[in-house]
N, C-alpha and C positions, 0 to 999 in steps of 0.2 A: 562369436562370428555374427556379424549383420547381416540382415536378408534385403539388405537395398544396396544400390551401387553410389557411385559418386554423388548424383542429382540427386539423391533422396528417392527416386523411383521405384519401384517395386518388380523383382526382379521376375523374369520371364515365369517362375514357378507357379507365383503366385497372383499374376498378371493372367496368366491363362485361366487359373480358377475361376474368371469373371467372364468370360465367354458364355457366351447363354443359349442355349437349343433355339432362342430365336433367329438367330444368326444363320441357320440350316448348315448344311454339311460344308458345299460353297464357301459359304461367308465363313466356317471354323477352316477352313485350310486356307483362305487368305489373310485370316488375322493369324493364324499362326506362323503364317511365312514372314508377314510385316513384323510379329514380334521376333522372329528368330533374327531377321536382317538387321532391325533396330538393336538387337543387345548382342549381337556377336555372338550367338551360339555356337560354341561347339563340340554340345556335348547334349543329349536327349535324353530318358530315363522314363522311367515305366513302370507301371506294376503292370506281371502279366497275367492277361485276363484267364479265368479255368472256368471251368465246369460248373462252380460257384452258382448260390445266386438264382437271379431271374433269368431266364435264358436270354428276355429280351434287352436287359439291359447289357447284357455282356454282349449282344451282337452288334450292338450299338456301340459298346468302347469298344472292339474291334474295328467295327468302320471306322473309326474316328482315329485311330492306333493306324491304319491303312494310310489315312490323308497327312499324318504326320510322317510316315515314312517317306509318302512323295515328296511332301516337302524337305525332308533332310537329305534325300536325292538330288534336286533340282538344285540343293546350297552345298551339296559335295558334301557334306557332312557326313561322318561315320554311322554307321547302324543305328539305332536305340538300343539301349541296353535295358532290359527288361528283366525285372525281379519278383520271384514269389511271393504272396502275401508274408508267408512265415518267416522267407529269408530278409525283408525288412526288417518284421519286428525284431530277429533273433539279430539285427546289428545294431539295431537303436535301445532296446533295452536289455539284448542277454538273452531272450527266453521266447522262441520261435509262436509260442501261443497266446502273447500276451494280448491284454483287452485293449480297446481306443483308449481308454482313458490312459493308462499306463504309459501306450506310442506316445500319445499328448504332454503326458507329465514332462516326461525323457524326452520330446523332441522341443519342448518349455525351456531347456533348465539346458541342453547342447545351444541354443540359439536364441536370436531376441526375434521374436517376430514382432511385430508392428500389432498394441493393443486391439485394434478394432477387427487382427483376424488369428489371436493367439488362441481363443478357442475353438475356431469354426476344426471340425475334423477332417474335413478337406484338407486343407490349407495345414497341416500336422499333417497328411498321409503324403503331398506332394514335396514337404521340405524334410521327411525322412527319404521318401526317395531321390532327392537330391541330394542328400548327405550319403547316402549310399555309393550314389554313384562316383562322387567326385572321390570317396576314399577306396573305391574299385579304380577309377584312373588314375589318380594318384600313384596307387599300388602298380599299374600296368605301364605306368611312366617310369616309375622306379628301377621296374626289373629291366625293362626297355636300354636302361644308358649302363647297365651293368654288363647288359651281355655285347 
């Protein structure tokens, strides 16, 4: 599986990764609505934020998890579907506690990501949450034309 579309471009996942706190909050909820409209979203994914962590970083991807909701609002789009740390890893590699390195190897070797960001660990934690979720919709499409 390729992580670009037609044009060669780089797809909403990893397009988002470059968004920069200089942008302020404002400017992340309007690039994200410009890139949702620009690639035809329709479908959002998440890790969701816990307890975890720095307090203030996690009040921050919350805010930020808030302005993406508006936006999937305002494009009609379904929820965000949002996943556990563990329950990523435990679909990308098997084993609910596995390390970055390990997400990395295993989200490496399911896809091609584009050399210049097949390291960064970001960019691994948003194309396993991508993989997650399309094999949750997928599944949720599935059952959908059975019943």
């Amino acid at each position: 599986m390729a992580l670009t579309d037609d044009q060669g471009e780089l797809p909403l996942a990893l397009e988002a990764m470059r968004i920069t706190p200089a942008a302020g909050l404002a400017g992340f909820q309007r690039i994200v609505y410009d890139l949702a409209r620009r690639h035809r979203v329709e479908l959002i994914a998440t890790e969701r934020p816990g307890p975890w962590g720095r307090v203030k970083i996690g009040m921050a991807q919350r805010g930020r998890q808030d302005l993406v909701r508006a936006v999937c609002q305002s494009l009609g789009l379904p929820p965000i579907m949002e996943f556990q740390p563990q329950e990523i890893k435990r679909a990308i590699t098997g084993h609910g506690r596995a390390d970055k390195a390990k997400v990395m190897r295993c989200v490496n070797m399911l896809v091609r990501l584009p050399e210049d960001v097949a390291d960064n660990e970001h960019t691994c934690d948003a194309a396993a949450i991508s993989l997650l979720a399309l094999s949750r919709e997928q599944a949720r499409r599935r059952r959908a034309a059975r019943e």
